[in-house]
TORMARGU-185662 format. One record per residue: residue number from 1; y, z, x of N, C-alpha, C in turn. Coordinates in nm, 3 decimals, always signed. Layout:
<nodes>
{NUM,{Y,Z,X},{Y,Z,X},{Y,Z,X}}
...
</nodes>
This chain:
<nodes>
{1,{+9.317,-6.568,-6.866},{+9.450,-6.510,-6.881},{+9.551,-6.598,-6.807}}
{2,{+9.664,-6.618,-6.910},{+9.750,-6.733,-6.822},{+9.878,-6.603,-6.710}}
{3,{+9.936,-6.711,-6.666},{+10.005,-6.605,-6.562},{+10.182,-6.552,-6.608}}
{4,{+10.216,-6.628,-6.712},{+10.284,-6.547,-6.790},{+10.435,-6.619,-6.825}}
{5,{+10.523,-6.553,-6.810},{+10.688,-6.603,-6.767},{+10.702,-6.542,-6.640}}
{6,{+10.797,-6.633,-6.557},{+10.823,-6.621,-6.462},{+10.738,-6.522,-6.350}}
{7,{+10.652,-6.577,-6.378},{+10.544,-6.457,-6.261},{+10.497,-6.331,-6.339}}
{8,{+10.526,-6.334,-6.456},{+10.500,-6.147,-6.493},{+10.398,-6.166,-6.617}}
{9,{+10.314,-6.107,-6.640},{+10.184,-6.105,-6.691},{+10.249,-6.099,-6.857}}
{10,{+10.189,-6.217,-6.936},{+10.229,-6.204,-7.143},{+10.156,-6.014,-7.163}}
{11,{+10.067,-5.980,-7.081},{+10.093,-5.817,-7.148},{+10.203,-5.755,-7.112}}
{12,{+10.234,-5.773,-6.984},{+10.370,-5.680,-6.976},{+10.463,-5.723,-7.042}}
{13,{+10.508,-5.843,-7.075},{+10.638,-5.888,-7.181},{+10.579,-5.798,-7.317}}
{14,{+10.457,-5.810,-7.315},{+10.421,-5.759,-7.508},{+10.448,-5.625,-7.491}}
{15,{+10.458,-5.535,-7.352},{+10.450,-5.387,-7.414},{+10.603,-5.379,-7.364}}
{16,{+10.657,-5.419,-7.298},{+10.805,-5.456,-7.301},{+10.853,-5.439,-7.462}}
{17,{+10.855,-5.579,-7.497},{+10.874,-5.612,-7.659},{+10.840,-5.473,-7.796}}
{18,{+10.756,-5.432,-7.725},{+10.684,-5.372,-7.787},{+10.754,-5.207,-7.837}}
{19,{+10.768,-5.146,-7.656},{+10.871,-5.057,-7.632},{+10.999,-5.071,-7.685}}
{20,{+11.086,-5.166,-7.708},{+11.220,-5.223,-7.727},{+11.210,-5.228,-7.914}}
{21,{+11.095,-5.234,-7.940},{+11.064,-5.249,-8.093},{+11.069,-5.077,-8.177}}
{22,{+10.962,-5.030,-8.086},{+10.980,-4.891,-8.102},{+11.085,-4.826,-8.062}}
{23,{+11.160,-4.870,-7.990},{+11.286,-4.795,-7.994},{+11.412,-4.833,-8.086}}
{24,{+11.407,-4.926,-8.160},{+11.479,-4.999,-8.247},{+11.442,-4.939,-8.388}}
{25,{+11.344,-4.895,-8.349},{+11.326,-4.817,-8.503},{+11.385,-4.684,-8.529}}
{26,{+11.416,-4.603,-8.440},{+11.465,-4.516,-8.416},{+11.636,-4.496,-8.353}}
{27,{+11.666,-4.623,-8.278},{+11.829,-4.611,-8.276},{+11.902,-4.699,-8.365}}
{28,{+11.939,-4.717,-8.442},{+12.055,-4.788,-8.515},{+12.143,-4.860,-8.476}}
{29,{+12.175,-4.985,-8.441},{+12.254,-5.054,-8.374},{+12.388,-5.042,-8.490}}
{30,{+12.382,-5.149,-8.569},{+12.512,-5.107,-8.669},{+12.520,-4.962,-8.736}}
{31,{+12.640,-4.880,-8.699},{+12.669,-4.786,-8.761},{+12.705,-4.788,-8.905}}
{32,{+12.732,-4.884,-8.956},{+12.741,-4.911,-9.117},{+12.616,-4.887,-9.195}}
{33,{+12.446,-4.887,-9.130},{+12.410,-4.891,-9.183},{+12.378,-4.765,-9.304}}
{34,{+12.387,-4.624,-9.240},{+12.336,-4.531,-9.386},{+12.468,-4.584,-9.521}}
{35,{+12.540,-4.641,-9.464},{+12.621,-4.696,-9.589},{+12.631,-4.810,-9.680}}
{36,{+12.506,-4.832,-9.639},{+12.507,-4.969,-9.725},{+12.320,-4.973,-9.799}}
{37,{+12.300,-5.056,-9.882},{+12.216,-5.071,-9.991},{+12.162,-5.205,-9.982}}
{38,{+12.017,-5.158,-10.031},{+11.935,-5.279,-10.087},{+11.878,-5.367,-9.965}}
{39,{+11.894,-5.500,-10.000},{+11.858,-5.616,-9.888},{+11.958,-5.571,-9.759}}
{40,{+12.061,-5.547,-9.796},{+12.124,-5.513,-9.667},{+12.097,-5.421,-9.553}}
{41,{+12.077,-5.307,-9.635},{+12.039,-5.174,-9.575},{+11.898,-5.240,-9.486}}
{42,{+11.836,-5.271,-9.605},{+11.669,-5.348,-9.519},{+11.721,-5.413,-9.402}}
{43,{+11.767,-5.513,-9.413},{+11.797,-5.598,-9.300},{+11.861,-5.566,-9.200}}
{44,{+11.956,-5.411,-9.186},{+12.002,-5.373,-9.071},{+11.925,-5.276,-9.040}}
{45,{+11.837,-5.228,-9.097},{+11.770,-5.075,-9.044},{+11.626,-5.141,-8.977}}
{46,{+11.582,-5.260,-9.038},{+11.455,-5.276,-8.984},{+11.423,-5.449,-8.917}}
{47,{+11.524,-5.505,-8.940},{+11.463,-5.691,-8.901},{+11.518,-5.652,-8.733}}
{48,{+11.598,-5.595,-8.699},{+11.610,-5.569,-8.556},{+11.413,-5.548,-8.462}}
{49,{+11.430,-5.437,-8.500},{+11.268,-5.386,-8.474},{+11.188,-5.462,-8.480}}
{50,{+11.129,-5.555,-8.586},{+11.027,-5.627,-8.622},{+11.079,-5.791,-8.581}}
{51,{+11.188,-5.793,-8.489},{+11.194,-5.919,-8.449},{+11.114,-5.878,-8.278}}
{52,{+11.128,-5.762,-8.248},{+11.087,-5.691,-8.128},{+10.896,-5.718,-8.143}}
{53,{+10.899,-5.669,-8.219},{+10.736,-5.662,-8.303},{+10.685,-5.742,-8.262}}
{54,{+10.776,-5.890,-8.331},{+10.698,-6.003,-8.347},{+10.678,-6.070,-8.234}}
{55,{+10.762,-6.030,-8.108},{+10.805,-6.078,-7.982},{+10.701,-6.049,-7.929}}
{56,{+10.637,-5.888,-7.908},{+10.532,-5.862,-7.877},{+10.403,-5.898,-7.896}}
{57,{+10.366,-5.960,-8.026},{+10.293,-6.049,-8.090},{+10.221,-6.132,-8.052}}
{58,{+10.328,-6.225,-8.040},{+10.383,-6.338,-7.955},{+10.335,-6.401,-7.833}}
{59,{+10.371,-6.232,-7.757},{+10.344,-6.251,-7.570},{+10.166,-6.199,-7.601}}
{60,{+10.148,-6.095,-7.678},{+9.994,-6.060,-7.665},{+9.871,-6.193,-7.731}}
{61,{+9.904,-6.258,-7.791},{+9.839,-6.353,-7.879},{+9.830,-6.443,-7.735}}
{62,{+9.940,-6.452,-7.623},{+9.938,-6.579,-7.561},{+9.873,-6.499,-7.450}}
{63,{+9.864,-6.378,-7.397},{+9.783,-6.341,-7.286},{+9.680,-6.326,-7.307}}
{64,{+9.602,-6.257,-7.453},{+9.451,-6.319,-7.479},{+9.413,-6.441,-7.514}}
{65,{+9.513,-6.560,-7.525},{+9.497,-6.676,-7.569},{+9.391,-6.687,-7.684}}
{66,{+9.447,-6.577,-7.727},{+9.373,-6.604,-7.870},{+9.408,-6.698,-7.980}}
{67,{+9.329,-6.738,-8.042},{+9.413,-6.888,-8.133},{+9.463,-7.016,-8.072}}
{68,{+9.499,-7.076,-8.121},{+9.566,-7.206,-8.050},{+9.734,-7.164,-8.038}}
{69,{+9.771,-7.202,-7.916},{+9.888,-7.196,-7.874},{+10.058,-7.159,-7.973}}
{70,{+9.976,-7.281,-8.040},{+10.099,-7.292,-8.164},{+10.126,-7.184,-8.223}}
{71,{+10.010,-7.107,-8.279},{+10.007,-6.968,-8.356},{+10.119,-6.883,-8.281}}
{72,{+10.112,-6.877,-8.194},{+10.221,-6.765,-8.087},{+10.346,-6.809,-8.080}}
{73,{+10.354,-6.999,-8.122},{+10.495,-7.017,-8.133},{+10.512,-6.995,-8.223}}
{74,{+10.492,-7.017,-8.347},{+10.514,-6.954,-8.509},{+10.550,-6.844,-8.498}}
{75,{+10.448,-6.720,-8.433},{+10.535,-6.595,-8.435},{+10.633,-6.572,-8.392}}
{76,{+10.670,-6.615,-8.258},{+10.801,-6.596,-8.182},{+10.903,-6.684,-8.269}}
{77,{+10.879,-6.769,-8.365},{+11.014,-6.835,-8.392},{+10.982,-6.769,-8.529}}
{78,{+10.928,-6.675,-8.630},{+10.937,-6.594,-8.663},{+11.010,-6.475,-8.633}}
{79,{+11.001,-6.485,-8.519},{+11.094,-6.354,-8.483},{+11.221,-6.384,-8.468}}
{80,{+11.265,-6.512,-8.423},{+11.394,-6.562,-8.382},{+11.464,-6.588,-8.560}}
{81,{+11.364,-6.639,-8.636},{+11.403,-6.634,-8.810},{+11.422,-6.447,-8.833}}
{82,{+11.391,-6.394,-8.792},{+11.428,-6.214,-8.840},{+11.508,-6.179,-8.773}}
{83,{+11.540,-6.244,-8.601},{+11.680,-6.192,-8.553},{+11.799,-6.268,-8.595}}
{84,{+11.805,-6.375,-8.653},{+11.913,-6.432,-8.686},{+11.974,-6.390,-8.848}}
{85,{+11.872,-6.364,-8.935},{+11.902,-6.283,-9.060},{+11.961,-6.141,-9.033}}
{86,{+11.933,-6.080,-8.921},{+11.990,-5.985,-8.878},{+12.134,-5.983,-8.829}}
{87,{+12.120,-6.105,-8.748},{+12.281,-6.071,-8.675},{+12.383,-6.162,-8.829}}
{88,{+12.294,-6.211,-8.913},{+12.394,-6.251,-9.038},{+12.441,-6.166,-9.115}}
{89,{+12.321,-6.089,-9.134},{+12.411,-5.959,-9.217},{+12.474,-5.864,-9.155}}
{90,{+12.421,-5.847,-9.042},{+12.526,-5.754,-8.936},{+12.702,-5.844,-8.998}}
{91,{+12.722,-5.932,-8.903},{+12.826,-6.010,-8.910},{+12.931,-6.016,-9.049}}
{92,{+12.810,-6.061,-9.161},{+12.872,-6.030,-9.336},{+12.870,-5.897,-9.349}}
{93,{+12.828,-5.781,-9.308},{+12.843,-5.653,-9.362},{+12.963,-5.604,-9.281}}
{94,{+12.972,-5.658,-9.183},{+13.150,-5.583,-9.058},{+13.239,-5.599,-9.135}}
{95,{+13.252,-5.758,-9.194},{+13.379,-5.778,-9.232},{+13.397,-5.698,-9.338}}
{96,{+13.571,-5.666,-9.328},{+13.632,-5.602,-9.455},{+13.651,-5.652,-9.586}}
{97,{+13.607,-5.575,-9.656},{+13.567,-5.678,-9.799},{+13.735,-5.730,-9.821}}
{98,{+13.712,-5.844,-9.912},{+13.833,-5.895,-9.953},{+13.933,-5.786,-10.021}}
{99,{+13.868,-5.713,-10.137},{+13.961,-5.611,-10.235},{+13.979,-5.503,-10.182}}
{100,{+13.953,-5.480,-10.051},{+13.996,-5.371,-9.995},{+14.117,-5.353,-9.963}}
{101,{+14.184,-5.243,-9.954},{+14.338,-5.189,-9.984},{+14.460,-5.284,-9.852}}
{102,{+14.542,-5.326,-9.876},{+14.580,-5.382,-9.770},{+14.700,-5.263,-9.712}}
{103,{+14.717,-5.269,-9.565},{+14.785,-5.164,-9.554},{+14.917,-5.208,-9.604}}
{104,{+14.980,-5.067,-9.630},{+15.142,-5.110,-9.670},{+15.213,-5.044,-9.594}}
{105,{+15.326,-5.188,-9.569},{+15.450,-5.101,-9.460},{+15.539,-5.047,-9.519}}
{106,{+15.614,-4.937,-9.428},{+15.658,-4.810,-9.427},{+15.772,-4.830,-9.496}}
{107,{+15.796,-4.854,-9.615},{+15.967,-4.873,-9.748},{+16.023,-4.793,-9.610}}
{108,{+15.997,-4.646,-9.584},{+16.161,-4.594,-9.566},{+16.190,-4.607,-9.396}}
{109,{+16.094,-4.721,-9.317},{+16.181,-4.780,-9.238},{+16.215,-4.870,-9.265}}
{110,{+16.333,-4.899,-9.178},{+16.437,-5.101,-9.196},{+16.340,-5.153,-9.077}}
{111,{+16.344,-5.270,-9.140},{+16.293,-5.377,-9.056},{+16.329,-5.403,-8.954}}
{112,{+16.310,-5.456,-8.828},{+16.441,-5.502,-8.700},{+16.353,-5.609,-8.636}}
{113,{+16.515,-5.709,-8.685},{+16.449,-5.821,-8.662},{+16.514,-5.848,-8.521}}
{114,{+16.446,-5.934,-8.414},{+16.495,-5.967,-8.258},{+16.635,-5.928,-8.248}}
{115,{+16.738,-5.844,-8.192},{+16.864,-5.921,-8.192},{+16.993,-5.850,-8.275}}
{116,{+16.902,-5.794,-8.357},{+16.968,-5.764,-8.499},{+16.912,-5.551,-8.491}}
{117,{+17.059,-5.503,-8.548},{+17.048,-5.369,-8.539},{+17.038,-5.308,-8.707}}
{118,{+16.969,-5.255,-8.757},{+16.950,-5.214,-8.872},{+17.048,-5.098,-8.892}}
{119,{+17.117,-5.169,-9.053},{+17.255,-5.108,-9.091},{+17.151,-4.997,-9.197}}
{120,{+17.233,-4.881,-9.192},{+17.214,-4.811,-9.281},{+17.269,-4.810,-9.414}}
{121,{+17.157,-4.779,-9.555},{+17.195,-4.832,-9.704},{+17.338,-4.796,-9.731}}
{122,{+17.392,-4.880,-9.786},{+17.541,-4.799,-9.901},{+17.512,-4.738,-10.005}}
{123,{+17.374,-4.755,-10.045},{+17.354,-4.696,-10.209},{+17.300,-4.544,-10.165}}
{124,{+17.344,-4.493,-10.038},{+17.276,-4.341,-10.043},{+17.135,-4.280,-10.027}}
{125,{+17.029,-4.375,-10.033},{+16.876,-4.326,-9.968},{+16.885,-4.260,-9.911}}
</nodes>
């Protein structure tokens, strides 16, 4: 058994990871998500979690040193490939779509520009 990161044993990072995974399945980071569909919906409700997963994976594969080394980096940069698809669609799903309504300013106030006192209409409004 190797001795870990920074002094702390690859099982405790895996049930760390692990905990943080299971709880990701259950809290929702983006609130957009019950509103959205398909690949998207997938990718915000669950690549959070299963980047946690894979983290755990990761640290357990390297404290039984099971496999050759590499295998555990594959997973962890697996996981870093599922958190970054995540924070992409997070990021593309915030923004406001283009055709969405733009606000409109208020016709029946006058404008006031620096300096300048807004005359009231002659045509009676």
């Amino acid at each position: 058994m190797t001795s870990g990161y920074i002094g702390v044993s690859w099982f405790v990072w895996a049930g760390l990871a692990a905990v943080a995974g299971a709880l990701f399945t259950r809290i929702q980071i983006p609130k957009q998500t019950p509103h959205t569909a398909g690949l998207t919906h997938l990718a915000l409700q669950w690549f959070h979690s299963i980047t946690w997963f894979l983290l755990a994976l990761s640290f357990l594969l390297r404290g039984l040193q099971a496999g050759p080394p590499v295998l555990a980096d594959v997973i962890g940069l697996a996981g870093l490939g599922t958190y970054l698809a995540f924070l992409t669609t997070y990021v593309l799903s915030s923004r406001p779509s283009s055709n969405a309504a733009q606000p409109v300013r208020n016709a029946a106030r006058p404008i006031r520009r620096s300096g300048h006192r807004a005359r009231p209409s002659r045509c009676g409004h």
